[in-house]
Each structure stands twice: as C-alpha cells, then as structure tokens.
C-alpha positions, 0 to 999 in steps of 0.5 A, spaced: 032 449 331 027 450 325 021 447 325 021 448 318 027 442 317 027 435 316 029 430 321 036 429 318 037 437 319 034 437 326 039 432 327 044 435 324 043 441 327 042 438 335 049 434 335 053 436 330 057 442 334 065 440 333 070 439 330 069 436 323 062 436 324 061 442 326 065 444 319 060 440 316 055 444 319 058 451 317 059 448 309 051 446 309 050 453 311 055 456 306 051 453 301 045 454 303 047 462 304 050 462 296 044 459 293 039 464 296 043 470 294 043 468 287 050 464 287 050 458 282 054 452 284 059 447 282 060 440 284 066 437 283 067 429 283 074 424 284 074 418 288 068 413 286 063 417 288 059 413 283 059 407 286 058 409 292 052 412 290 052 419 291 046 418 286 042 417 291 043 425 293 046 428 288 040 426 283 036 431 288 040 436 288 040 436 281 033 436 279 032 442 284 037 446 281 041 446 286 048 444 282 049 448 276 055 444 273 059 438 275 066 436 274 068 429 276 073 423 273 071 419 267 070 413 272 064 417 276 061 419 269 060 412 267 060 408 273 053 412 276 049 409 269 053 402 270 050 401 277 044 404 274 043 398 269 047 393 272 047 394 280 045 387 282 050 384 278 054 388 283 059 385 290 059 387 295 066 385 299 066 386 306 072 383 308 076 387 303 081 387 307 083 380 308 084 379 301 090 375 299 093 376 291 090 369 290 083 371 292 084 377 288 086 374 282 080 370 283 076 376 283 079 379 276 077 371 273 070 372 274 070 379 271 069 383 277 074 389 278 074 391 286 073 398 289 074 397 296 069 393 298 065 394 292 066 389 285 064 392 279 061 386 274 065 387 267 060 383 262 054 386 265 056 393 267 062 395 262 060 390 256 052 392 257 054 400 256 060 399 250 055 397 246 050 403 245 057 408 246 060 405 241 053 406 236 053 413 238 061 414 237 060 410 229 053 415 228 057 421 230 063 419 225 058 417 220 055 425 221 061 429 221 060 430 229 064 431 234 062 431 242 064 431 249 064 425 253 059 426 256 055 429 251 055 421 248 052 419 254 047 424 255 045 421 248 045 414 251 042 415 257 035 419 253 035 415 248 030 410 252 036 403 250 038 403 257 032 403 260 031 394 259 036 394 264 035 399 268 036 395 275 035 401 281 030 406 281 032 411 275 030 417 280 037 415 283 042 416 278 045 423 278 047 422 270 040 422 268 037 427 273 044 431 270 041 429 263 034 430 263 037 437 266 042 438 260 046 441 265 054 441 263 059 436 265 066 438 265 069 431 265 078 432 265 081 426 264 076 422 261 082 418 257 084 414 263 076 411 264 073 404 261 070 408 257 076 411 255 080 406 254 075 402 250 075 408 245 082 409 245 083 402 243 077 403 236 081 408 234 088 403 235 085 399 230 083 403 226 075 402 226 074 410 230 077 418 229 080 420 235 078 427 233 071 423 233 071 425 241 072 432 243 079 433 249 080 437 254 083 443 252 076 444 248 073 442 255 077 447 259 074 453 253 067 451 255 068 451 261 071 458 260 065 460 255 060 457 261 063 461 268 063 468 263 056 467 262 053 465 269 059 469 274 055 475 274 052 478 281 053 472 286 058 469 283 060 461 281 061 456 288 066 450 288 063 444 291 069 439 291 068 432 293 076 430 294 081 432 290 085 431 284 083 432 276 076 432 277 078 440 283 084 442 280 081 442 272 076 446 273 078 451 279 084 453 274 079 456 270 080 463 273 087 465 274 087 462 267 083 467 264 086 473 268 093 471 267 094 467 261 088 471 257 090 478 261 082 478 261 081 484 268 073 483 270 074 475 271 071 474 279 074 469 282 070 463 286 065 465 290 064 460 295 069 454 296 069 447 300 073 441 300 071 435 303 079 431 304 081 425 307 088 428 304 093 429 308 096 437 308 103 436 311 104 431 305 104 437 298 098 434 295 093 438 291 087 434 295 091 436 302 092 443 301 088 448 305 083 453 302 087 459 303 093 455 299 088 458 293 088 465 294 095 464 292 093 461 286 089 467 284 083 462 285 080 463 292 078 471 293 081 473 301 073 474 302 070 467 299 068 463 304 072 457 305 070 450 309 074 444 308 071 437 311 076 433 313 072 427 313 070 421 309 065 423 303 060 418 303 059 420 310 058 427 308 056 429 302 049 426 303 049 429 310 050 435 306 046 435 300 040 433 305 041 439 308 040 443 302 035 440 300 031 442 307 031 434 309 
C-alpha cells in the first residue's frame, strides 16, 4: 500500500478487492493513469447529482484541474448554485417512502418539490435565484447578446449578488469552482430545468427572445470546436455519472464528426467509465455495457472500459477521493 495516500484511498485499497468495488478500484486507477499520461477528462452528470452534493468532490476535483469539461442536465446546473444559496431551507424526508399522495400533496402546498428524500424549497431556492437570471437574460437582450445557459450562470455566480445568500461553505459548490475556472459546460436539454421552463414562459408572454439563449445544436458545435482542440496526444475520457442526455449528448460528438462531417482524423474517447444502476437487459442507453459503444463508433476496441453498477452517491466521491490523493 502506498504511504503517500490518504486515509479513504488506503481504506479503499485494503477492502475494496470484489466485484463493484473492485471495479471501483479499477476506474480510480484508469482515471489516475489518463490524467498523468497528459489526457484530459470529461465528467458528465444526470440524475440529482447536485442535490446530492457531489459539489463536495467534485468542487475539488475542478479547482485541481482534474475535470476539463462537464456535460450535466439543466436540473444539476441549477440546483448545485440553489443548495448553495438556499440549503438550510432545504428538507430532508427520511420516510420518503411511506408517503401518501396527501402527504405529497402537502408538500407541493408548502413549496417544497421532493427528490427522494430531499425537498427543494421553491421561494427560497427557484424564486431567489430567477431574479438575478432574469436581469442577465433582459442585459443581454438589451446588448444584442446571446449566451449558453451556462454562460448566464456563470455570469450570476461571479458577479458576487449571490453571495448575500450564500448558506454552505462556497468551496463546496462545483459551479462556482467551474466558474472561477471558466471551464466549458456542455448543458443538452436544459429546456426541461426550472430554469428553462421560467425562461420559456418569458418568452410566451412575450417579455424575452427565444434566440436570447443559445440551443443545443450551438451546444453540440461547441462541443466539436472543444474536442478538436483538446483530443491531441492522450486523447479526451468520458467520466459519466448515470445516463440519459447528459452521457449520450456529448459521447455522439465523435461519430458525428467522422460520420456526418467525413472528418478522418477524429480520435475517438480515450478512457470510458459508467457508473449505473440501469438495468442492461432492459435497452436503455444507461444500462448499455461500454463495448456496446464500439459499435457506435464512440468507444476504440482499446480505450479502457469500467462500468460501476452501483449507486452514484456512493462512488462518485470514493472516486474523486482517490484522484485527488485523499
């Protein structure tokens, strides 16, 4: 065991020996390994991620530059800045479970929208945050300018307005960290967010342009201009946290280069790992096995695979410990 670790490594390392833990393990080791051989590093984000509080990690992981870019949902791009500036507002429902309708509908009464056992406080976190996204959305009209939704919340988050409300320590928010890095976010989908909808209902009444926030065809042409100036040498790895838009949106970036645009010098993922609780029987994008992807012209025969079937609250931060030598 090496001495140089810290104790959530050595820990990992002395009982983590089988089966999805030893898979763990493996990926840890795969990442490590792609970023000292001068490889650069995707992390993609479906689920609610945020709301679990990957921040906590991922943050570091950012600020250490060992994520380059992230894909993620319109709902983990806004709700990592609402826990940051509404978190004791939030509830936390152990019981989830046993919940009757009645019992939910009293929740949505009292502004609270569940996720599993966690409760999102609508005044405090939406309404506090819409505010300020709404200024910057008018400015940019006003200017001519268009940006990418996460551009807009990067905008938010370093002008310093949030920072009355801040409520967790900000060293624990992954947008911030990804802000003051100014490191791209690739957000497919974000249509479907609070935010999204919010923006979408501005521009039904008439009060915003829909052109006003760019799209995710402009996101998928940025994503192509990024990976042709940062696939040289060790090539670019797919970290992806669960499945869906947020993994698929990004990963097709390659075969649609050398198949739609005939490009021949486009190499393809240089590391891939999943963590799933998806079912592979089943046909779901988040259930397929990484050598489905060859198939697709993502994955090379020789790109190094690992699929964690396991929850990602679990492993995400066991994992991003051991990147970061903890």
């Amino acid at each position: 065991m090496s001495t140089q670790r810290g104790p959530i490594s050595q820990f990992i390392e002395k009982n983590y020996l089988h089966f999805n833990a030893a898979s763990l393990v493996d990926a840890a080791k795969g990442y490590e390994t792609h970023l000292a051989e001068g490889g650069k590093m995707l992390v993609s984000l479906a689920g609610a991620m945020s709301t679990a509080e990957l921040g906590i990690s991922l943050a570091e992981m950012i600020r250490q530059d060992k994520v380059a870019i992230i894909s993620c949902t319109g709902a983990n791009l806004e709700e990592d800045v609402m826990n940051l500036v509404a978190h004791s507002h939030y509830k936390r429902v152990p019981n989830y479970r046993d919940l009757t309708p009645q019992d939910e509908w009293e929740l949505l009464e009292n502004h609270y929208n569940r996720v599993t056992d966690t409760c999102i406080p609508e005044e405090e976190a939406f309404r506090r945050l819409q505010s300020h996204l709404e200024k910057a959305w008018k400015d940019a009209e006003a200017n001519g300018e268009r940006y990418f939704p996460h551009e807009f919340l990067y905008k938010v988050v370093l002008s310093g307005d949030l920072e009355q409300y801040y409520e967790i320590d900000p060293k624990n928010s992954w947008i911030l960290a990804a802000a003051e890095k100014n490191i791209p976010i690739i957000c497919p989908g974000w249509e479907d967010s609070t935010t999204g909808n919010i923006f979408a209902s501005y521009v039904i009444k008439g009060q915003l342009n829909v052109h006003t926030v760019k799209t995710g065809i402009e996101y998928m042409i940025y994503l192509t201009e990024w990976y042709r100036a940062n696939s040289a040498g060790k090539g670019v790895g797919f970290f992806q946290i669960g499945g869906g838009i947020a993994g698929d949106f990004p990963i097709c970036v390659v075969p649609m280069m050398y198949q739609d645009l005939e490009w021949h010098d486009v190499p393809f993922w240089s590391y891939f790992c999943q963590i799933s609780d998806s079912t592979t029987s089943y046909g779901s994008y988040s259930g397929a096995v990484p050598n489905e992807k060859i198939t697709w012209g993502k994955l090379d025969t020789e790109s190094p695979k690992f699929i964690v079937e396991s929850d990602a609250t679990i492993v995400a931060p066991l994992i991003f410990a051991w990147v970061l030598g903890q």
